[in-house]
C-alpha positions as CSV (number, residue, x, y, z in Angstrom):
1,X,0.8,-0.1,2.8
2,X,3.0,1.0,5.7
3,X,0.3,2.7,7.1
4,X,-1.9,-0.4,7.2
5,X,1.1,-2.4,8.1
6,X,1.5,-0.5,11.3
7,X,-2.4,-0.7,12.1
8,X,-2.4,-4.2,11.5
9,X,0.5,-4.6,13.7
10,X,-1.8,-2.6,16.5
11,X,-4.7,-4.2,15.8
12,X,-3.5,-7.7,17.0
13,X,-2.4,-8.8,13.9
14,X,-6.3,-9.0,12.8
15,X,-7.3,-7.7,9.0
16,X,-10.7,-7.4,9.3
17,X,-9.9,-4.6,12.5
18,X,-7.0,-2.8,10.8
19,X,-10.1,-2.2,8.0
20,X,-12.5,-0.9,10.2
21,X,-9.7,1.1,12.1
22,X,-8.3,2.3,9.3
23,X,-11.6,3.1,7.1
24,X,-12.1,5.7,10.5
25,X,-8.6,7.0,10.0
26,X,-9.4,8.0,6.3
27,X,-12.7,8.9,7.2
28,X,-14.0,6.8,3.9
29,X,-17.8,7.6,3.2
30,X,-18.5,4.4,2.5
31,X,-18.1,0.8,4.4
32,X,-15.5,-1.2,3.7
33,X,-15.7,-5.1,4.1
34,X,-13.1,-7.6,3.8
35,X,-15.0,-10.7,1.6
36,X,-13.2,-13.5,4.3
37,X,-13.1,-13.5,8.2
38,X,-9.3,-12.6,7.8
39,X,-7.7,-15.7,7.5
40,X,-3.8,-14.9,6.4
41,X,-2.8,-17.1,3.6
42,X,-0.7,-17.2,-0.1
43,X,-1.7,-17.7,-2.7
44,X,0.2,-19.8,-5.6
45,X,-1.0,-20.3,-9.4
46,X,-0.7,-23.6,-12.1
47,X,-0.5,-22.5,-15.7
48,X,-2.1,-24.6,-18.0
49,X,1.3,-25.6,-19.8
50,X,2.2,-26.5,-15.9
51,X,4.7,-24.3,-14.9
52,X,4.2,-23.3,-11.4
53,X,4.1,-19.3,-9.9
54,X,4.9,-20.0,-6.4
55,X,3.9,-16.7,-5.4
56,X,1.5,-13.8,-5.6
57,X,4.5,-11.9,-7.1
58,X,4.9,-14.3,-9.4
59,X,1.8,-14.1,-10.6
60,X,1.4,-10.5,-11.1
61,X,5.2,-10.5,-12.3
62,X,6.5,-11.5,-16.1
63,X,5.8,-14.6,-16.9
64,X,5.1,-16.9,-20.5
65,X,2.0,-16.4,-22.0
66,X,0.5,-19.4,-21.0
67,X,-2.8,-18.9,-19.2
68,X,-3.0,-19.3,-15.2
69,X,-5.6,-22.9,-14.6
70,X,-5.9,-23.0,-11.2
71,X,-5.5,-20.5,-8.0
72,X,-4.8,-22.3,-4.4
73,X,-4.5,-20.4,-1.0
74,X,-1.7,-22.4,1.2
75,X,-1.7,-21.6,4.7
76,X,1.9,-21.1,4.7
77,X,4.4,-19.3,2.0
78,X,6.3,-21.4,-0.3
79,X,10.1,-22.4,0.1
80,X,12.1,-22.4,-2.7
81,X,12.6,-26.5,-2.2
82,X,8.8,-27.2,-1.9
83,X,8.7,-25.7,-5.1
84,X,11.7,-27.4,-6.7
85,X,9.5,-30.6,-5.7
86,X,6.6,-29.6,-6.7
87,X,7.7,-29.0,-10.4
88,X,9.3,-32.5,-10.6
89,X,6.1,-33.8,-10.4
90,X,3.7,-34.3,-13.6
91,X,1.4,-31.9,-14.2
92,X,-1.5,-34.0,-12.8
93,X,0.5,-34.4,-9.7
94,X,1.5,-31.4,-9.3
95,X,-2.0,-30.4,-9.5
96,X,-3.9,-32.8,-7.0
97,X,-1.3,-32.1,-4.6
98,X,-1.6,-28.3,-4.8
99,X,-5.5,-29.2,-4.6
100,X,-5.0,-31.0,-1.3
101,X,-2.8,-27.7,0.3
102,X,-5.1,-25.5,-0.7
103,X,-7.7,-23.7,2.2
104,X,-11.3,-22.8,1.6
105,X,-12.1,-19.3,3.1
106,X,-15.7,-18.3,4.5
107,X,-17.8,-15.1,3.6
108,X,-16.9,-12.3,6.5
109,X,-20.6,-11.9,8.0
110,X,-20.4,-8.3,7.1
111,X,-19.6,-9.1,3.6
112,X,-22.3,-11.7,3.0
113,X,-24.8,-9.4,4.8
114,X,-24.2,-7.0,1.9
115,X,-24.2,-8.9,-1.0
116,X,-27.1,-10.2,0.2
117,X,-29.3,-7.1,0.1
118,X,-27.4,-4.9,-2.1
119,X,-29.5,-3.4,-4.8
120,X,-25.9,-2.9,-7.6
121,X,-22.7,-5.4,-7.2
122,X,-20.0,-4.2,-9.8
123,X,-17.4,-6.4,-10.4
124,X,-14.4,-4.2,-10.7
125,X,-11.6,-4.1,-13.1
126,X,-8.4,-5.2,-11.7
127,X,-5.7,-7.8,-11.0
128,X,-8.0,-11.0,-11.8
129,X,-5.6,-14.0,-10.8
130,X,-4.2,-11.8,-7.7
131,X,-6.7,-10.9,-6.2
132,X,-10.3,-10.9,-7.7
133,X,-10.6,-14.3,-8.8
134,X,-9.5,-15.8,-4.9
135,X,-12.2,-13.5,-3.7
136,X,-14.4,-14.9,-5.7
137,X,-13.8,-18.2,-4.6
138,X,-14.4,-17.5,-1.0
139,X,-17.1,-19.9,0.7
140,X,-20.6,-17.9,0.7
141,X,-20.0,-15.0,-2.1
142,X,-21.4,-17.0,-5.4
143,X,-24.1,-18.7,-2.9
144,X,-25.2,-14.4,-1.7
145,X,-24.8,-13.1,-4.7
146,X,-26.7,-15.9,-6.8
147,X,-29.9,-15.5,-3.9
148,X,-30.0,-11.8,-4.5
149,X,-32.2,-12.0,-7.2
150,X,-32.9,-8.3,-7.3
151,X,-29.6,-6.8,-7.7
152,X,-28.0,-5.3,-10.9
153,X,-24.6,-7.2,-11.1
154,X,-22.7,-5.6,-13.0
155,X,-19.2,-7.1,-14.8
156,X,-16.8,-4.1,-15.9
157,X,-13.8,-5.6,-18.4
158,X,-10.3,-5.2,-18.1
159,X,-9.5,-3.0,-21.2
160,X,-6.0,-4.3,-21.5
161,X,-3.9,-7.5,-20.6
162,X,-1.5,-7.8,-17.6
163,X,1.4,-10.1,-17.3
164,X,-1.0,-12.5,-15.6
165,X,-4.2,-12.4,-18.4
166,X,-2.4,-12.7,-21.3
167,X,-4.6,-12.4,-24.6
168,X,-7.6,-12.7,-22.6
169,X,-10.9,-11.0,-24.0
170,X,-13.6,-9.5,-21.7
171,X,-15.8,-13.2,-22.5
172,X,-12.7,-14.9,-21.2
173,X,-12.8,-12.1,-18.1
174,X,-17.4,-13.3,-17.8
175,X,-16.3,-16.6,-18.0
176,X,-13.5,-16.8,-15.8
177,X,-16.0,-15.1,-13.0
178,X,-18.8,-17.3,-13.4
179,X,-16.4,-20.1,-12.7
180,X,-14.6,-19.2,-9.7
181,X,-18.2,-18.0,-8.3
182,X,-19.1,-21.0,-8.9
183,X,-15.9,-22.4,-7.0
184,X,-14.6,-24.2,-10.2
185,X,-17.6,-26.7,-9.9
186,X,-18.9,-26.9,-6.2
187,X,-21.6,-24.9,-7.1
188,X,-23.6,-25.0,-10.5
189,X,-25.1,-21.1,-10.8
190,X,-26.6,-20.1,-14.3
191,X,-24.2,-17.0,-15.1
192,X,-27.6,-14.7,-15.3
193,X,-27.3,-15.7,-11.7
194,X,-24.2,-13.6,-11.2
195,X,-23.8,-11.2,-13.8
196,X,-26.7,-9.1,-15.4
197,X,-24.8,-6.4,-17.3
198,X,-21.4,-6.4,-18.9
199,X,-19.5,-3.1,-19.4
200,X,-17.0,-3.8,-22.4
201,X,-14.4,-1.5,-24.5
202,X,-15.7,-1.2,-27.6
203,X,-12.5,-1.8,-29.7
204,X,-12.6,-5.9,-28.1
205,X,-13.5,-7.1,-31.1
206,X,-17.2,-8.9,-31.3
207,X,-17.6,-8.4,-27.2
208,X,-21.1,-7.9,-27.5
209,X,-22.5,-11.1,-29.8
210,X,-19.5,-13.5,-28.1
211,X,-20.8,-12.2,-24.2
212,X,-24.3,-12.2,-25.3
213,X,-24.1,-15.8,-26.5
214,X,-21.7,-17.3,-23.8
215,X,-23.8,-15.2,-20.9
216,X,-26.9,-14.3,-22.0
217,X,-26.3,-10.8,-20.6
218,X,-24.7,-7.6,-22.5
C-alpha cells in the first residue's frame, strides 16, 4: 500500500496510471484494469435494521449482524456530524437522502473492452460489500458482461462469513451479484446472463438445488 501510495502520488494523483505503472514495476504477467475511469470516492453502507456504516472501515469492521441493504459512493468522506444527522433521520429518509449523494461510476474503456471479449470472467471470492459489490455496480460492467454471450462466467463462493456478510449462503452471494449487476434495478439481466457456473463448498448445506433453482446455473 505504501508503495502504490507513493506511485500514486507520482502519477498525478491518477489510479488508473499508478496501475499501469505499477503492474510494470511488478512485472505482472497479466493486465491489470481498474473496472472505473478512476474517479476517487467513499463508500458508506445502510443495514437493513437502519443503522448506518459511515465508512469502508466500518463496513469491513465488527458490526451487528444485521445485513448491509444498500452501498452508496459519496464524493467526499463522511464527518462525524453528517452522520449524527443522518441517523436522526427515519430509515426511509435516511435512505433517499443517501440515494441522492450517491455517484454513478463508468466502465474504464480498458475494462469494458475486456469483459466484452473475454472468453472466462470469474467472479472472485472476497470482501463483497467493500469492494466487489461497488464494482459491480459501475456503469457499463452488467451491460458487457450480459452482451458477451460466449463467455463462461464463473461465480466462486465465499466459504465463510466476514463481519460484513453475516450468515449469508453462497445463493445469498448469486443473488446479491445479479443484483448489483443489474444496478439494483436499472437494468433487468436474466442471471444466466451473468453467471453460468457457480463454484460452491460443499459443506453449505443444499447449495446446489437452492442455486440451481434461484439461478438456473450450478
Amino acid at each position: 500500500n505504501l508503495l502504490m501510495t507513493g506511485e500514486y502520488l507520482l502519477q498525478g494523483e491518477s489510479f488508473n496510471a499508478m496501475i499501469a505503472s505499477f503492474s510494470r514495476f511488478c512485472e505482472s504477467r497479466g493486465r491489470v484494469l481498474n473496472v472505473t475511469e478512476g474517479e476517487n470516492l467513499f463508500l458508506v453502507a445502510l443495514k437493513q435494521d437502519g443503522t448506518l456504516l459511515e465508512s469502508e472501515a466500518k463496513v469491513v469492521g465488527p458490526q451487528n449482524r444485521a445485513r448491509i441493504k444498500g452501498l452508496y459512493l459519496i464524493p467526499e468522506p463522511m464527518s462525524r456530524a453528517e452522520a449524527e444527522g443522518l441517523r436522526s433521520l427515519s430509515m426511509e429518509e435516511r435512505e433517499r437522502e443517501l440515494e441522492r449523494r450517491h455517484v454513478a461510476v463508468h466502465v474504464g474503456e480498458g475494462a469494458r473492452e475486456a469483459l466484452s471479449t473475454a472468453d472466462v470472467i470469474i467472479y472472485a471470492p472476497g470482501t463483497q460489500n467493500s469492494s466487489l459489490l461497488p464494482s459491480y455496480l459501475t456503469v457499463g460492467v452488467g451491460e458487457a458482461i450480459a452482451a458477451n454471450s460466449t463467455a463462461k462466467k464463473i461465480f466462486v463462493s465465499n466459504i465463510r462469513e466476514d463481519h460484513e456478510i453475516p450468515e449469508a449462503t453462497a445463493n445469498a452471494l448469486v443473488q446479491s451479484c445479479v443484483r448489483h449487476l443489474n444496478r439494483r434495478g436499472d437494468l433487468s439481466h436474466p442471471s444466466e446472463r451473468y453467471i453460468t457456473d457457480v463454484f460452491a463448498h460443499r459443506d453449505i448445506s443444499n447449495v446446489e438445488r437452492q442455486t440451481e433453482r434461484d439461478t438456473g446455473c450450478v
